[in-house]
C-alpha positions as a Markdown table, in Angstrom:
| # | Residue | x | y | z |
|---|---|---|---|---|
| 1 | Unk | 18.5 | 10.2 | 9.4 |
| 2 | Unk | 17.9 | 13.6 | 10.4 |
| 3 | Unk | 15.3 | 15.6 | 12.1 |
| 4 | Unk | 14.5 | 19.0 | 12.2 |
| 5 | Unk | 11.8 | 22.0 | 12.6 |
| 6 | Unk | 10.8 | 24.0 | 9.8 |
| 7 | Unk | 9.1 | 27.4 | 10.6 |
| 8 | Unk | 7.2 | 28.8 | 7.8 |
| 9 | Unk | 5.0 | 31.9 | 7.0 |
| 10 | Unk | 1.8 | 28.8 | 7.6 |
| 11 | Unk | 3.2 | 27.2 | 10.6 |
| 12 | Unk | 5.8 | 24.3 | 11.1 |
| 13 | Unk | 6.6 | 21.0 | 10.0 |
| 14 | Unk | 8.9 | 18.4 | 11.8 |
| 15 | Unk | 10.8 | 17.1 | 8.9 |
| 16 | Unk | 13.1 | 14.4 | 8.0 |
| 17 | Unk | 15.6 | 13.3 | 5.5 |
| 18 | Unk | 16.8 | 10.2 | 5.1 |
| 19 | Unk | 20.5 | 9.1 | 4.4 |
| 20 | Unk | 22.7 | 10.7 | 6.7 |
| 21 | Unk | 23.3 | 11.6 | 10.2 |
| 22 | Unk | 24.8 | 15.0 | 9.7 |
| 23 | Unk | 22.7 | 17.4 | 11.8 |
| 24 | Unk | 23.8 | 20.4 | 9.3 |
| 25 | Unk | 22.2 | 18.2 | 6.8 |
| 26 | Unk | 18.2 | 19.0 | 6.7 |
| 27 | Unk | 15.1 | 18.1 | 4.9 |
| 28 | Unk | 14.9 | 21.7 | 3.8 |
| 29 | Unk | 17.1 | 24.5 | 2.7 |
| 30 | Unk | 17.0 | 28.1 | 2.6 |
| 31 | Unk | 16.2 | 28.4 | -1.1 |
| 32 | Unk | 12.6 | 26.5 | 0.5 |
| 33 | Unk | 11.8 | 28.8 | 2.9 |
| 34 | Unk | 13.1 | 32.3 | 0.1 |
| 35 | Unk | 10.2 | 29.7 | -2.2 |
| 36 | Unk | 7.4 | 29.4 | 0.9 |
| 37 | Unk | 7.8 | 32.9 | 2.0 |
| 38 | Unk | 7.3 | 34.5 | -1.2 |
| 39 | Unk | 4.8 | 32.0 | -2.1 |
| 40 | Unk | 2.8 | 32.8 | 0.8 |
| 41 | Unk | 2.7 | 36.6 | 0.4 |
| 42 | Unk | 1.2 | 36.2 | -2.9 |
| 43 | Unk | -1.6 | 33.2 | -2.0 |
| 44 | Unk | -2.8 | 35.9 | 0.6 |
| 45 | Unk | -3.1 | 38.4 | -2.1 |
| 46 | Unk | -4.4 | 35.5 | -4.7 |
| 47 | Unk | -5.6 | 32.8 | -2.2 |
| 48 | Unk | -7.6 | 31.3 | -5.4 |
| 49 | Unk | -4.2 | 30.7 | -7.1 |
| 50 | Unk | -3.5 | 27.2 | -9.2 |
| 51 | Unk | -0.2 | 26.2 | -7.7 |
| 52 | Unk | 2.4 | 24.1 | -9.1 |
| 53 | Unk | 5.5 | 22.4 | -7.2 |
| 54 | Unk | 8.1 | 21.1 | -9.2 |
| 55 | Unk | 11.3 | 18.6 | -7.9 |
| 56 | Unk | 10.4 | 19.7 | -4.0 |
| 57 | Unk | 13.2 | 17.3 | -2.8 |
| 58 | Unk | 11.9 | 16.1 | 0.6 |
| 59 | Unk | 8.4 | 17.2 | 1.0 |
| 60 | Unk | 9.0 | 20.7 | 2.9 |
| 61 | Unk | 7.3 | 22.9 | -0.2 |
| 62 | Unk | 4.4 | 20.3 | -0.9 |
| 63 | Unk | 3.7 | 19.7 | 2.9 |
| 64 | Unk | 3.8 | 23.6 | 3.9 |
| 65 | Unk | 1.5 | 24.3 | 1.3 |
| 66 | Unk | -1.3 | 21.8 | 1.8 |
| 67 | Unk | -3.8 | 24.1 | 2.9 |
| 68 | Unk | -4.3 | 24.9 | -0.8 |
| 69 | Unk | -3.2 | 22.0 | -2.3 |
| 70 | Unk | -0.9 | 22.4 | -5.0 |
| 71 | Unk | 0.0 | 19.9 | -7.9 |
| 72 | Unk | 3.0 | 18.4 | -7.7 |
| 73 | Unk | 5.5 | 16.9 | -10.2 |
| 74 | Unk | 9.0 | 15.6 | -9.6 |
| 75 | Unk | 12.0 | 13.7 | -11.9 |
| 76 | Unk | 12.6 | 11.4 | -8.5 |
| 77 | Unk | 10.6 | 8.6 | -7.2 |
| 78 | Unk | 12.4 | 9.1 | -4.0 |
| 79 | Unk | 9.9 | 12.2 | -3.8 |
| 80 | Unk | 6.9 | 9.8 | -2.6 |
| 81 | Unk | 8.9 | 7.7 | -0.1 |
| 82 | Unk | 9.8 | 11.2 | 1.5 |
| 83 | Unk | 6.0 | 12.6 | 1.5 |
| 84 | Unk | 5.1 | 9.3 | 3.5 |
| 85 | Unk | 7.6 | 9.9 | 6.3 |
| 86 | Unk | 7.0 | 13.4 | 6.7 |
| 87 | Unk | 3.3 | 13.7 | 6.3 |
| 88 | Unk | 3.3 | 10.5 | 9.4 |
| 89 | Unk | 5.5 | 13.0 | 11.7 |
| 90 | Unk | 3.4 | 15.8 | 10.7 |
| 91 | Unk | -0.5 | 15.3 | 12.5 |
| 92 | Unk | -3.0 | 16.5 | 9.8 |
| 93 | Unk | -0.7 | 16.8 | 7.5 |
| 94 | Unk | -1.7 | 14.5 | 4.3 |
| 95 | Unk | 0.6 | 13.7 | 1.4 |
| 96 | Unk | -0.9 | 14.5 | -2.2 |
| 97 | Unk | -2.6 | 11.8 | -3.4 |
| 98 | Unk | -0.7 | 11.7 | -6.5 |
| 99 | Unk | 2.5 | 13.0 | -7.3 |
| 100 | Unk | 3.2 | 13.8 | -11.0 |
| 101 | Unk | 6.4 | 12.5 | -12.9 |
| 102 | Unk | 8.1 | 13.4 | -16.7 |
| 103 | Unk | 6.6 | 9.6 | -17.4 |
| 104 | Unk | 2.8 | 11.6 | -16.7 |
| 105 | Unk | 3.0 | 15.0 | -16.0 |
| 106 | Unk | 0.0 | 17.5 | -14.9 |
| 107 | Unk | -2.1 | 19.1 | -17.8 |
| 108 | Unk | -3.7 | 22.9 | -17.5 |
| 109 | Unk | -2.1 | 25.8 | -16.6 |
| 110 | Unk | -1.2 | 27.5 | -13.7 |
| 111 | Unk | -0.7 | 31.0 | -11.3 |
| 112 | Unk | 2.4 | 30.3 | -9.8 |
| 113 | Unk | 4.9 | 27.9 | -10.3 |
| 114 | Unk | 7.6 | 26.8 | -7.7 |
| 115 | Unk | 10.8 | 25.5 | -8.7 |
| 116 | Unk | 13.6 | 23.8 | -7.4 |
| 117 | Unk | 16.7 | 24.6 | -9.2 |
| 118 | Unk | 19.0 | 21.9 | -10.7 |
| 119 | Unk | 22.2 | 21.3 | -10.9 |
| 120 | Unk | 22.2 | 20.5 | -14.4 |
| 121 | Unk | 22.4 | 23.1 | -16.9 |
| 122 | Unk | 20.3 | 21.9 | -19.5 |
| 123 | Unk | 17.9 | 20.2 | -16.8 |
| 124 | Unk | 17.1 | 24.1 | -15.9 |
| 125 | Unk | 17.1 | 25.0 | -19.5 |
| 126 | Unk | 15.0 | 22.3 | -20.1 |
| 127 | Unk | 12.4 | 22.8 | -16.9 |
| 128 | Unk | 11.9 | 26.5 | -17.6 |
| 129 | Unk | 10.8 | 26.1 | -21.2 |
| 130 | Unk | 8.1 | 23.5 | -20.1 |
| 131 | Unk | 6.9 | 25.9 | -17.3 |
| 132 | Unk | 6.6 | 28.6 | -19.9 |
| 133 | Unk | 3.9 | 26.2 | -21.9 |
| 134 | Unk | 2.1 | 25.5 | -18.3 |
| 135 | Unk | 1.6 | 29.2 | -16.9 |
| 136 | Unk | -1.2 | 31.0 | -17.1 |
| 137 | Unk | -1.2 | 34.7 | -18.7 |
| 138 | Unk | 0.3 | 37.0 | -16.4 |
| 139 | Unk | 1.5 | 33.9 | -14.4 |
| 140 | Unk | 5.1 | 33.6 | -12.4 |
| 141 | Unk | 7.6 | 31.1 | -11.8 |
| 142 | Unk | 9.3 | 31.3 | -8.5 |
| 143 | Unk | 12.8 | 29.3 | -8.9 |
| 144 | Unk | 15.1 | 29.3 | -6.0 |
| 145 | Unk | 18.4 | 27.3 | -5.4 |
| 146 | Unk | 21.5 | 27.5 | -2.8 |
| 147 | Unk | 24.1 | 29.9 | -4.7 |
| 148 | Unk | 26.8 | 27.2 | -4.4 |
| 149 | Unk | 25.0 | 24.6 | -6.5 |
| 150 | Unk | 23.4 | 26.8 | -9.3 |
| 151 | Unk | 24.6 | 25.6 | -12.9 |
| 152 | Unk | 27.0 | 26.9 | -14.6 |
| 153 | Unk | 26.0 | 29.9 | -16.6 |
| 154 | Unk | 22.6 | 30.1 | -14.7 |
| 155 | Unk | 22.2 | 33.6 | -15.8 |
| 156 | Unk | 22.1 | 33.1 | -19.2 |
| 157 | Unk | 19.7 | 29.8 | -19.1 |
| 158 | Unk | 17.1 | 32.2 | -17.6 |
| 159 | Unk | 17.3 | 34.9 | -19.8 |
| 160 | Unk | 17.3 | 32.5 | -22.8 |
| 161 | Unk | 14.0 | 31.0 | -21.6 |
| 162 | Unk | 11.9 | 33.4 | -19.8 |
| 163 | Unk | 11.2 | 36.8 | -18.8 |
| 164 | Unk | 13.4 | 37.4 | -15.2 |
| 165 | Unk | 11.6 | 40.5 | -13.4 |
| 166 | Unk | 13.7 | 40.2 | -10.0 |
| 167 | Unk | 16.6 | 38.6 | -9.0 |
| 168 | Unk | 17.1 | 38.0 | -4.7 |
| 169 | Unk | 19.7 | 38.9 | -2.8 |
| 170 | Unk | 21.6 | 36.1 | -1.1 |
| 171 | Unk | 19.5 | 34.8 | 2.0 |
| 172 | Unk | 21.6 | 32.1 | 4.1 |
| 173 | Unk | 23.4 | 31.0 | 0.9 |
| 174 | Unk | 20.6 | 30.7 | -1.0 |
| 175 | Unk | 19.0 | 33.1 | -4.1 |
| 176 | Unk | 15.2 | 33.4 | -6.1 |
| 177 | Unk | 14.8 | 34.5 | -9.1 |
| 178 | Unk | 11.2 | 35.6 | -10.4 |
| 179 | Unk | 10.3 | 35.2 | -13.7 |
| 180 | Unk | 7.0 | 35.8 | -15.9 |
| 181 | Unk | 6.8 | 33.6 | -19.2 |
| 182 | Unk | 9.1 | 33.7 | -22.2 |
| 183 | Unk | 8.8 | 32.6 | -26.1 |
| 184 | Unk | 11.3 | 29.6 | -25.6 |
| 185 | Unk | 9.3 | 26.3 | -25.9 |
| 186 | Unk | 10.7 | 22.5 | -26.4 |
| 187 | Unk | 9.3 | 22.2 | -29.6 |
| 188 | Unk | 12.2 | 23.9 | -31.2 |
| 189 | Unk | 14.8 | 23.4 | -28.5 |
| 190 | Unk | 17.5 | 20.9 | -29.3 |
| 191 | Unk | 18.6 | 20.0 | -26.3 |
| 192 | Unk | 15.9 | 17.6 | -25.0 |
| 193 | Unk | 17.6 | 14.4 | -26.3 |
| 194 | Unk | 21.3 | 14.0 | -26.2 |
| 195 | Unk | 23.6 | 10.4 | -26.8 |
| 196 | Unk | 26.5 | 8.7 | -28.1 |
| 197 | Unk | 26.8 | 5.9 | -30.6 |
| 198 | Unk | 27.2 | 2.4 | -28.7 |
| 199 | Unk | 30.7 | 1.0 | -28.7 |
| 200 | Unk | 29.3 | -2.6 | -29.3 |
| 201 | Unk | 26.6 | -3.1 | -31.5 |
| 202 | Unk | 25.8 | 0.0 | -33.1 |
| 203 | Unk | 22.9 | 1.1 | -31.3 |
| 204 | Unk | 22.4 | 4.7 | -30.2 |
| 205 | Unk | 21.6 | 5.5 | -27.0 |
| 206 | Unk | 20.1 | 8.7 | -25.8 |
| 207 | Unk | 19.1 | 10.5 | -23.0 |
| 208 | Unk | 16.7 | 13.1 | -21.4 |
| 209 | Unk | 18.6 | 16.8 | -19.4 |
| 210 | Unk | 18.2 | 14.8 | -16.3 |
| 211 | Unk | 20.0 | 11.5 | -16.9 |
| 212 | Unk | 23.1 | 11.0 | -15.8 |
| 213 | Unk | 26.5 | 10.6 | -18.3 |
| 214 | Unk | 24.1 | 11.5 | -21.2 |
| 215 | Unk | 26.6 | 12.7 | -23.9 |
| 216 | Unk | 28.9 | 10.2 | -23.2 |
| 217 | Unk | 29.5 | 6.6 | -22.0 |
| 218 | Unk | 31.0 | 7.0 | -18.3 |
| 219 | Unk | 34.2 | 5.1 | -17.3 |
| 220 | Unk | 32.6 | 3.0 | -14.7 |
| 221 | Unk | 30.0 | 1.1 | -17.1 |
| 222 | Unk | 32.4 | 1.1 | -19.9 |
| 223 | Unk | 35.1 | -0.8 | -17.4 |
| 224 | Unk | 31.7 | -3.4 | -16.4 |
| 225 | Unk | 30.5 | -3.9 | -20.1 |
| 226 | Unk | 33.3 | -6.6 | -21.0 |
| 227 | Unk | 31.9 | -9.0 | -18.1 |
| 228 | Unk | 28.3 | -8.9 | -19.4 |
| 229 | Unk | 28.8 | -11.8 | -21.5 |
| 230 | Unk | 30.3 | -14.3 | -19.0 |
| 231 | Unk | 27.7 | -13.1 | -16.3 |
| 232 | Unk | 24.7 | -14.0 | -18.8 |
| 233 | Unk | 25.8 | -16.3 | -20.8 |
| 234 | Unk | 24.2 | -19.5 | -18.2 |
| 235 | Unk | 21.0 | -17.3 | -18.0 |
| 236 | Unk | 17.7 | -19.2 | -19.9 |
| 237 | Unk | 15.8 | -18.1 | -22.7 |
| 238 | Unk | 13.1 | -15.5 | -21.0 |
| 239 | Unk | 15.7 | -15.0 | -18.1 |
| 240 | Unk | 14.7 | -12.6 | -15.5 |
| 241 | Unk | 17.1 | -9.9 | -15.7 |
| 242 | Unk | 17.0 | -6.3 | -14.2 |
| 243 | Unk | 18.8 | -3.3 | -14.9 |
| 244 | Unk | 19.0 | -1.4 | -11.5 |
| 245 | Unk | 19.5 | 2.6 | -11.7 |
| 246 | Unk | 19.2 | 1.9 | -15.6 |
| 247 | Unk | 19.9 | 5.8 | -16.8 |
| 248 | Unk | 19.6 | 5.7 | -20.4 |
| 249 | Unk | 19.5 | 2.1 | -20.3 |
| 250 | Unk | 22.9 | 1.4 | -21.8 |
| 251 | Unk | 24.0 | -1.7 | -19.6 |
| 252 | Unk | 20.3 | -3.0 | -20.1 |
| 253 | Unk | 20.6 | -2.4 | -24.1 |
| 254 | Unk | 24.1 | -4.0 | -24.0 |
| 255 | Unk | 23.0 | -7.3 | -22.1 |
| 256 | Unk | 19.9 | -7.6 | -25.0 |
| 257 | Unk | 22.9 | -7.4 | -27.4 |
| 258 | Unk | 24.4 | -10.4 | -25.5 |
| 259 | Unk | 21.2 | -12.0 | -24.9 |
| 260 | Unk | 18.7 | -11.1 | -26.9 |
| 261 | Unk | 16.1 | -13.6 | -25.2 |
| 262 | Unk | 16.1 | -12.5 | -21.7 |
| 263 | Unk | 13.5 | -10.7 | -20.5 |
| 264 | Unk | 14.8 | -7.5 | -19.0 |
| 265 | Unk | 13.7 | -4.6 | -16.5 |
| 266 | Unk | 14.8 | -1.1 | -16.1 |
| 267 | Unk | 14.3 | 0.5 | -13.4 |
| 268 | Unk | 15.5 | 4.3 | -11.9 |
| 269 | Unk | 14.4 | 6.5 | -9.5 |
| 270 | Unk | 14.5 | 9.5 | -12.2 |
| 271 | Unk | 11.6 | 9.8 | -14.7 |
| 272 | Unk | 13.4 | 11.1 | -17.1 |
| 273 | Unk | 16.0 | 8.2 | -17.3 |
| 274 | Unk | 13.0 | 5.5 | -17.8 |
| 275 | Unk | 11.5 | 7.5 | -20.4 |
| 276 | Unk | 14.9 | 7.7 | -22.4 |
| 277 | Unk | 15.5 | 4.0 | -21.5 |
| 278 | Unk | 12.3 | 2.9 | -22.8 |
| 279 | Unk | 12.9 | 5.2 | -25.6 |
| 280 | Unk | 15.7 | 3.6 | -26.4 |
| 281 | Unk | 14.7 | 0.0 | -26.0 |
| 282 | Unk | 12.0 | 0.5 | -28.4 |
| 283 | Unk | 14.5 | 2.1 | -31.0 |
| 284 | Unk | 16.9 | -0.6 | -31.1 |
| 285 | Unk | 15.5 | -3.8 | -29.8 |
| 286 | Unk | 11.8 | -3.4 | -30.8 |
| 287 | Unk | 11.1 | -6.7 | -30.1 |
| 288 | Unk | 12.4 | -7.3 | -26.8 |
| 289 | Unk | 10.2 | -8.4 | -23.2 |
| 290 | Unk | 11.3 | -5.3 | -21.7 |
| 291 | Unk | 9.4 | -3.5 | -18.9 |
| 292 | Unk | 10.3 | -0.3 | -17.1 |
| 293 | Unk | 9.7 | 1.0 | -13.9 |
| 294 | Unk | 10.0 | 4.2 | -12.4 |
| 295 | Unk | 10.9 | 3.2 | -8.5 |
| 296 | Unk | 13.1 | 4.4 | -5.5 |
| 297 | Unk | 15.1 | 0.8 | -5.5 |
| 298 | Unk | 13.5 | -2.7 | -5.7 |
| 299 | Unk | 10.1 | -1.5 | -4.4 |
| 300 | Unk | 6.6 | -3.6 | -4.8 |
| 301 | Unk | 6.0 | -7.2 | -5.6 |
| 302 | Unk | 8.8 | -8.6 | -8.1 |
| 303 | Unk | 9.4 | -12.2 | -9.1 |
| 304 | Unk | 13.2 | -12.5 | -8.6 |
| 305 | Unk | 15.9 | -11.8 | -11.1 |
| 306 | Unk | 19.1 | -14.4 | -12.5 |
| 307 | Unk | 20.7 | -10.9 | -12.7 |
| 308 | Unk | 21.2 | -7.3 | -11.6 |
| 309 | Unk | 23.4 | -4.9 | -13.1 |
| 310 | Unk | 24.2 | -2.4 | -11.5 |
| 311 | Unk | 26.0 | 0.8 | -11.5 |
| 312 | Unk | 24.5 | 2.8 | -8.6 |
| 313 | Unk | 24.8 | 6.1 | -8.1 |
| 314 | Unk | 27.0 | 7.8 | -4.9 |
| 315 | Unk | 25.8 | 11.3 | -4.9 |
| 316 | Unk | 21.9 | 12.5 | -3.2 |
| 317 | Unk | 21.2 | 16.2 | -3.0 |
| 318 | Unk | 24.8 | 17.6 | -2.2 |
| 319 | Unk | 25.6 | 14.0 | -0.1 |
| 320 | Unk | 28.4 | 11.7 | -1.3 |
| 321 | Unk | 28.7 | 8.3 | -0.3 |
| 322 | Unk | 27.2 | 4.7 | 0.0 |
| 323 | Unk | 24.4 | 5.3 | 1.2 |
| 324 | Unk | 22.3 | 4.9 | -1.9 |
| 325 | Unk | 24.5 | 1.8 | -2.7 |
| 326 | Unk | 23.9 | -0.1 | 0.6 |
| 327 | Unk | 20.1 | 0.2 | 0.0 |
| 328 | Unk | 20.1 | -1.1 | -3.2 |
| 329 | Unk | 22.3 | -4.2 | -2.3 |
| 330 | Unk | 20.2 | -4.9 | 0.3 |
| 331 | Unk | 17.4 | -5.1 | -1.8 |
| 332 | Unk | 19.3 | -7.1 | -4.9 |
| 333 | Unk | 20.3 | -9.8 | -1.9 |
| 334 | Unk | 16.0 | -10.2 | -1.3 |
| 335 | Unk | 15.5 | -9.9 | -5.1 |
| 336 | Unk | 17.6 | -12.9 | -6.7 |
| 337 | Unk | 17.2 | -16.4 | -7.6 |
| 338 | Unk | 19.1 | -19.0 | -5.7 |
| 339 | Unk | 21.4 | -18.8 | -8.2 |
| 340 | Unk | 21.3 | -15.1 | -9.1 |
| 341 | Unk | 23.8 | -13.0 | -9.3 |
| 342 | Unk | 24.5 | -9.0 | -8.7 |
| 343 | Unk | 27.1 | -7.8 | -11.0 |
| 344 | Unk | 28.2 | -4.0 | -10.0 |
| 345 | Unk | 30.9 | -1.9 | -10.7 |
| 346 | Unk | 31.5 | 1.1 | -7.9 |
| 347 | Unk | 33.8 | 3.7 | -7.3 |
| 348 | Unk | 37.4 | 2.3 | -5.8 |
| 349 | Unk | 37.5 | 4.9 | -2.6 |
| 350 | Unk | 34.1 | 3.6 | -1.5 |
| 351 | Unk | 34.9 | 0.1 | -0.5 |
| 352 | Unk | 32.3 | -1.8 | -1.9 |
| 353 | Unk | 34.1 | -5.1 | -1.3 |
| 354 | Unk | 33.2 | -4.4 | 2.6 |
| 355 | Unk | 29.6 | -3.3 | 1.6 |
| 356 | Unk | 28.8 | -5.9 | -0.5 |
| 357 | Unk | 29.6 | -8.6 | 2.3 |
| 358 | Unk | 26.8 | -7.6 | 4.6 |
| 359 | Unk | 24.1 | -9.3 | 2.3 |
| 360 | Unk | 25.7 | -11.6 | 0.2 |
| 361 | Unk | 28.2 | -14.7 | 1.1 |
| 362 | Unk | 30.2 | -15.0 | -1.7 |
| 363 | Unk | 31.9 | -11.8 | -3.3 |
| 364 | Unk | 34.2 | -11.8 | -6.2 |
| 365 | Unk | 36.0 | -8.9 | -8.1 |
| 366 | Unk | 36.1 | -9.4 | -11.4 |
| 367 | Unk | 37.9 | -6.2 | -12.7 |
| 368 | Unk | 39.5 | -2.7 | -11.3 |
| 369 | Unk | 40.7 | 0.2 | -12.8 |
| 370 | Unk | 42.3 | 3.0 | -10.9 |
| 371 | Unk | 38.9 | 4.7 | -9.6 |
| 372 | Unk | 36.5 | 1.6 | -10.3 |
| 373 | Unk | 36.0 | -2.0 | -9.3 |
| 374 | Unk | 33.6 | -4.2 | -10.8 |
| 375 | Unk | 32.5 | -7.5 | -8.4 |
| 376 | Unk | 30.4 | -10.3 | -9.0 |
| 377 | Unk | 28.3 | -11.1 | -5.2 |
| 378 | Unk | 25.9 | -14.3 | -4.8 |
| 379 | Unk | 24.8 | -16.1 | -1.9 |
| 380 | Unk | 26.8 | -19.0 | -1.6 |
């Protein structure tokens, strides 16, 4: 984990983020503090201004701006779990007492919207036509990302969606743009939903901008889906089974083809992947026990599973590696029956079959491709 200080136009916050140990690494970057210091000049002007934060990564935009107490709505659950830590370094510094999601997001309208930008093209496309329904006449967003991890062909999503008036020159790596409303709306955008036809079964999955492998099935689950059937098939009827990191839901959906009678969990820290889950779910297994929850790992009181799939993500805000994947094994080991089982397929160069042996006894690979491995790990 580490630590820094952010200044900012309203004071400073100690701040941490999770996940590595790379000092370079912050809580912050300087697309937050191009976001808080433009922010700020225009709450002095406007000081009654309805403020709205979207995706703040780490808490440094929803912390800083406090004093007026902003809404705040983000795709990640991880959001809430980074609020906590930071408010507690931070005295008199209070977390938001709720912090919208996709699954519920704020009503009304507002002055000024602040915006993390995406990687993901249609993600941007797809946040900037819902801010356009949520300001207020005369209203501005205020979207700001480092230059080296803008989408590709950034400059046209804007001008396709809303009204640019300025665009920032480069500030430590990092560039705003600021942008009044434009006439592009979801209702008649077709890029909200996006999917592929299921290789087994028939069923189409789809997904949301912000779901991961959305257009197509990604080689890592498609090399795990063959080992479904062995790995359930001693599960009971109403077998607890979770799908961890879901996505779109597609190794969930593929077990209920196997198993129709299990009852199954998604779960994923993005909104927008347990919406198109559920969505998804409900379109080809209406009558499945299915639940969903939107949750940073295995969080809260859970009965444990026979099961977790898993395909867990390696990537975190510009970081590669296994950090993500270590948590989330952690938390399967505390999660299982005595005789459940994690089943888990994980990038080759990321040696998962060393991971995997600091919680659980017994470890088996089960399959391996060039770039993936799938393993079966229980405690013995």
């Amino acid at each position: 984990m580490t630590i820094a200080v952010l200044d900012f136009p309203g004071g400073s916050l100690v701040l941490s983020r999770s996940g590595t140990n790379d000092p370079s690494l912050r809580a912050w970057s300087a697309a937050d503090e191009l976001l808080l210091q433009e922010s700020y000049n225009r709450i002095e002007v406007a000081p009654a201004s309805r403020v709205l934060v979207i995706d703040d990564q780490y808490g440094a935009l929803t912390l800083a701006l406090a004093s007026i107490a902003p809404d705040v709505v983000a795709d990640s659950a991880q959001l809430n779990t980074a609020l906590a830590l930071n408010a507690s370094q931070n005295p008199g510094s209070e977390a938001p007492s709720q912090v919208y999601s996709w699954l519920q997001p704020p009503v009304g309208t507002y002055d000024l919207i602040l915006m993390k930008i995406p990687r993901e093209s249609d993600y941007l496309a797809w946040l900037l036509r819902w801010a356009n329904g949520a300001l207020k006449p005369g209203g501005t967003i205020l979207a700001a990302g480092m230059i080296k991890h803008l989408p590709d062909r950034s400059v046209d999503i804007f001008a396709g969606a809303v009204e640019v008036q300025s665009v920032s020159r480069a500030v430590k790596k990092a560039r705003m743009v600021i942008c009044g409303a434009g006439q592009a709306t979801l209702d008649s955008w077709p890029g909200t939903w996006k999917g592929y036809e299921m290789e087994h079964g028939g069923a189409r999955v789809a997904a949301m901008p912000a779901v991961f492998a959305r257009e197509k099935l990604d080689i890592g689950t498609r090399l795990m889906l063959p080992h479904l059937n062995p790995a359930l098939k001693l599960c009971e009827p109403g077998g607890r089974v979770l799908d961890l990191a879901c996505g779109n839901g597609v190794l969930g959906l593929s077990a209920l083809t196997e198993k129709p009678d299990i009852e199954i969990t998604f779960s994923d820290v993005s909104s927008q992947a347990v919406l198109s889950a559920r969505r998804n779910v409900e379109a080809a297994f209406p009558g499945a026990k299915a639940l969903f929850k939107h949750a940073d790992g295995i969080v809260g009181h859970h009965k444990p599973f026979e099961r977790i799939l898993l395909n867990p993500p390696f990537h975190e805000g510009g970081v590669v590696g296994d950090h993500i994947a270590l948590r989330l094994f952690e938390q399967a080991s505390r999660n299982l029956t005595a005789t459940g089982r994690l089943l888990m397929v994980g990038n080759r160069h990321l040696g998962y079959h060393r991971s995997l042996r600091r919680f659980f006894s017994q470890v088996r690979q089960v399959d391996a491709s060039p770039k993936f491995v799938v393993f079966e790990a229980w405690q013995g």
